[in-house]
C-alpha positions as CSV (number, residue, x, y, z in Angstrom):
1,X,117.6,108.3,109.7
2,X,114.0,109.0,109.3
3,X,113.6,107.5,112.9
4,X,116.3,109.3,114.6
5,X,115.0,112.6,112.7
6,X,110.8,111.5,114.7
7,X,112.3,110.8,117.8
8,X,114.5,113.8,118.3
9,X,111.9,116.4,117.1
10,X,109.7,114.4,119.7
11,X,112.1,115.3,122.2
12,X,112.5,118.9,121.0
13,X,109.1,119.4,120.5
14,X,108.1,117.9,123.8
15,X,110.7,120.2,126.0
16,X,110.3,123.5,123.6
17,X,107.5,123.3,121.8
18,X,106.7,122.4,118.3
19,X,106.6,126.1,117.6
20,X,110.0,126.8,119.6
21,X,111.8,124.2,117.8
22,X,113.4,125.2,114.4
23,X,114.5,122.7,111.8
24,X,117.7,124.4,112.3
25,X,117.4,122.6,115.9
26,X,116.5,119.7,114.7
27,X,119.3,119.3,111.8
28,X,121.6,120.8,114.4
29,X,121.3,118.1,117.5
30,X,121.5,115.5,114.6
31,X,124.6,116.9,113.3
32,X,122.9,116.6,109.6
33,X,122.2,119.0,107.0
34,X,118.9,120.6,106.0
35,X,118.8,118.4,102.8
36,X,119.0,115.1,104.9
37,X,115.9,116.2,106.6
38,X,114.1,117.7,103.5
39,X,114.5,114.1,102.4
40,X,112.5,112.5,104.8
41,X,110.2,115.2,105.9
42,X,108.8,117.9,103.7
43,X,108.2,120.6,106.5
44,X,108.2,120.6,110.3
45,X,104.4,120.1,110.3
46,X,104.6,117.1,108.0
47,X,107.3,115.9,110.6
48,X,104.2,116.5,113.5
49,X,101.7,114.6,111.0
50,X,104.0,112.0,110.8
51,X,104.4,111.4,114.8
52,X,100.9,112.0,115.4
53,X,99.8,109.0,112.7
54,X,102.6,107.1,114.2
55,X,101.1,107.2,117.9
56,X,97.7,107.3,117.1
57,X,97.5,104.1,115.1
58,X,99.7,102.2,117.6
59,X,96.8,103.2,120.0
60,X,94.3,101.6,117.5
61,X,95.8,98.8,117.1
62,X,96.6,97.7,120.6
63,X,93.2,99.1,121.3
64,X,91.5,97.1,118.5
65,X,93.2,93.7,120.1
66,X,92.1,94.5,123.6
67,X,88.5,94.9,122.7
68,X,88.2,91.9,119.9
69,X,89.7,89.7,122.4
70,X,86.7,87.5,123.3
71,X,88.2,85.9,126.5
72,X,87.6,88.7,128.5
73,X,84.6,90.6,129.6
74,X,83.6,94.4,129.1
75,X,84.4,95.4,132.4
76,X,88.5,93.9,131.6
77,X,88.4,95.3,128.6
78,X,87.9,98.3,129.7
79,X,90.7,98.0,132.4
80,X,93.4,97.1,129.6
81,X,92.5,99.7,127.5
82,X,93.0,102.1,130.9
83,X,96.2,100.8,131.4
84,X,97.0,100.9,128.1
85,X,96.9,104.3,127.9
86,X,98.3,105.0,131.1
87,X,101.1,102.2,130.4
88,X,101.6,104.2,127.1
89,X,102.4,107.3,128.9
90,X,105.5,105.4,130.7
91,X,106.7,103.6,127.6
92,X,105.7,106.6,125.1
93,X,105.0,109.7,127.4
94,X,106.9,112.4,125.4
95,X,105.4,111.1,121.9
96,X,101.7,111.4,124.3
97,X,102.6,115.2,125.4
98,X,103.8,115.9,121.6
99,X,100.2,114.1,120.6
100,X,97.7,115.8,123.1
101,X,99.9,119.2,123.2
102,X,101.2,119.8,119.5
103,X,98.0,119.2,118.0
104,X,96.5,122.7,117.3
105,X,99.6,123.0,115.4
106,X,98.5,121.2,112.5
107,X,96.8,122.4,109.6
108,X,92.8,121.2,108.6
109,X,93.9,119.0,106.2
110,X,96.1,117.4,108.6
111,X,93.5,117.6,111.4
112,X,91.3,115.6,108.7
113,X,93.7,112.5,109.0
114,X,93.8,112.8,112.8
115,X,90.5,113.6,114.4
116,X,88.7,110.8,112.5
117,X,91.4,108.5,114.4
118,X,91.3,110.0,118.0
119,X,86.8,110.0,117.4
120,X,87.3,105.9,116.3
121,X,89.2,105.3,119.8
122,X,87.0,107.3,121.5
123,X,83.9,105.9,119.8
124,X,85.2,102.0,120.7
125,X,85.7,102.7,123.9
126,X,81.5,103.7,123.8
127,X,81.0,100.3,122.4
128,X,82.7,98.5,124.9
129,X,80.7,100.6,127.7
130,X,77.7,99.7,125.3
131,X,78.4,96.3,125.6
132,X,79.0,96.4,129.0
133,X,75.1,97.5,129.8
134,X,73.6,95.0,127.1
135,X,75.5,91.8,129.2
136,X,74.4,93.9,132.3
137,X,78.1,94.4,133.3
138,X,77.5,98.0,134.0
139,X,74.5,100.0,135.0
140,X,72.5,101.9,132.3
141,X,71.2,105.0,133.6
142,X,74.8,106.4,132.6
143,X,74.9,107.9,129.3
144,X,78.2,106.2,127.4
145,X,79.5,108.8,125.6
146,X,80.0,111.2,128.9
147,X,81.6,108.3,130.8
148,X,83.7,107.8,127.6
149,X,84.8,111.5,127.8
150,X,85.6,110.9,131.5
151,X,87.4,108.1,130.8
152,X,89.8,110.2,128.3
153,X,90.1,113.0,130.8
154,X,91.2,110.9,133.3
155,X,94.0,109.3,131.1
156,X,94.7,111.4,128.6
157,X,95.6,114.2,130.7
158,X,97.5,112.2,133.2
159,X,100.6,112.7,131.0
160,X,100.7,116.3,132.3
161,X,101.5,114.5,136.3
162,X,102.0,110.7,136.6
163,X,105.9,109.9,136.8
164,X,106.3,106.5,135.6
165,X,109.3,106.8,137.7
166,X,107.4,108.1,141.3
167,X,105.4,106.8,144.1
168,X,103.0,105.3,142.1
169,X,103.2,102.6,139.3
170,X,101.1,102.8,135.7
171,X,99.8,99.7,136.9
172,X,98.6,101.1,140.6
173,X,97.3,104.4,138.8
174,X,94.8,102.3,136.1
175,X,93.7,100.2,139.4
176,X,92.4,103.8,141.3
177,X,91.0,104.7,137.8
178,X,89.3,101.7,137.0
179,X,87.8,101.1,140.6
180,X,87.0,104.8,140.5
181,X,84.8,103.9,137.4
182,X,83.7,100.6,138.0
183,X,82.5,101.3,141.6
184,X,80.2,103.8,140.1
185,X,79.3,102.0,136.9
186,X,78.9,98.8,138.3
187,X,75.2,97.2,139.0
């Protein structure tokens, strides 16, 4: 129930907005009483925390794979982790808008749990640029942490117009993106 309870607010949150949706919504499209969801969930924005850890640490962990894999080079690396993301956003791309959207909705002390999280992605996918220029994969005179940013404004944000369903596929979307950075980064 707990998972039918996350995936539904996910749905609600992600067409109405986290401050739209009421638990009455939520109980109501579940056809379940306020108590079963004060069972799992001890407010809305405990509900948000809770889908917000969930994502996040599926991204670290698929992340952390992709770059301790030591078969493949920075430059691949950083393609999976592209696609990655931009695969997530077919596979996971309400649970991505509730992430990237909902967020100023939570309170500091869940912020505290979060941004820590998002900043460790971010920061890996620095070290994998860093990498990158000490195995002269990429050029140097490109400071990592503004290509990381650029990397995570290209993707991130994407949710708000790729349709995993349109012209395009996540797979021929991380291609322009990578060659996009890799053309430019490249030695």
């Amino acid at each position: 129930m707990k998972e039918k309870i996350r995936e539904l607010s996910i749905q609600l949150f992600a067409t109405k907005g986290f401050k739209e949706t009421s638990i009455q919504d939520i109980v109501d499209a579940l056809n379940v009483t306020k108590g079963t969801f004060y069972y799992y969930f001890t407010s809305k924005e405990q509900l948000l925390m809770d889908i917000h850890l969930k994502y996040i640490d599926e991204l670290l962990s698929k992340q952390e794979a992709i770059i301790n894999d030591k078969n493949i080079n920075c430059k691949e690396k950083l393609y999976k982790i592209v696609y990655l993301l931009i695969h997530d956003i077919k596979k996971e791309g309400l649970s991505a808008k509730v992430f990237f959207r909902e967020m100023r909705n939570l309170n500091e002390q869940h912020l505290a749990l979060i941004v820590p999280k998002r900043d460790l992605f971010r920061l890996n996918i620095q070290k994998v640029l860093d990498e990158g220029i000490t195995t002269n994969e990429i050029r140097s005179d490109l400071p990592t942490d503004i290509v990381t940013f650029s990397i995570l404004g290209m993707t991130n944000w994407s949710y708000f117009w790729f349709d995993p369903n349109g012209r395009r596929t996540d797979q021929e979307v991380s291609d322009v993106f990578i060659k996009v950075l890799l053309e430019g980064l490249e030695k």
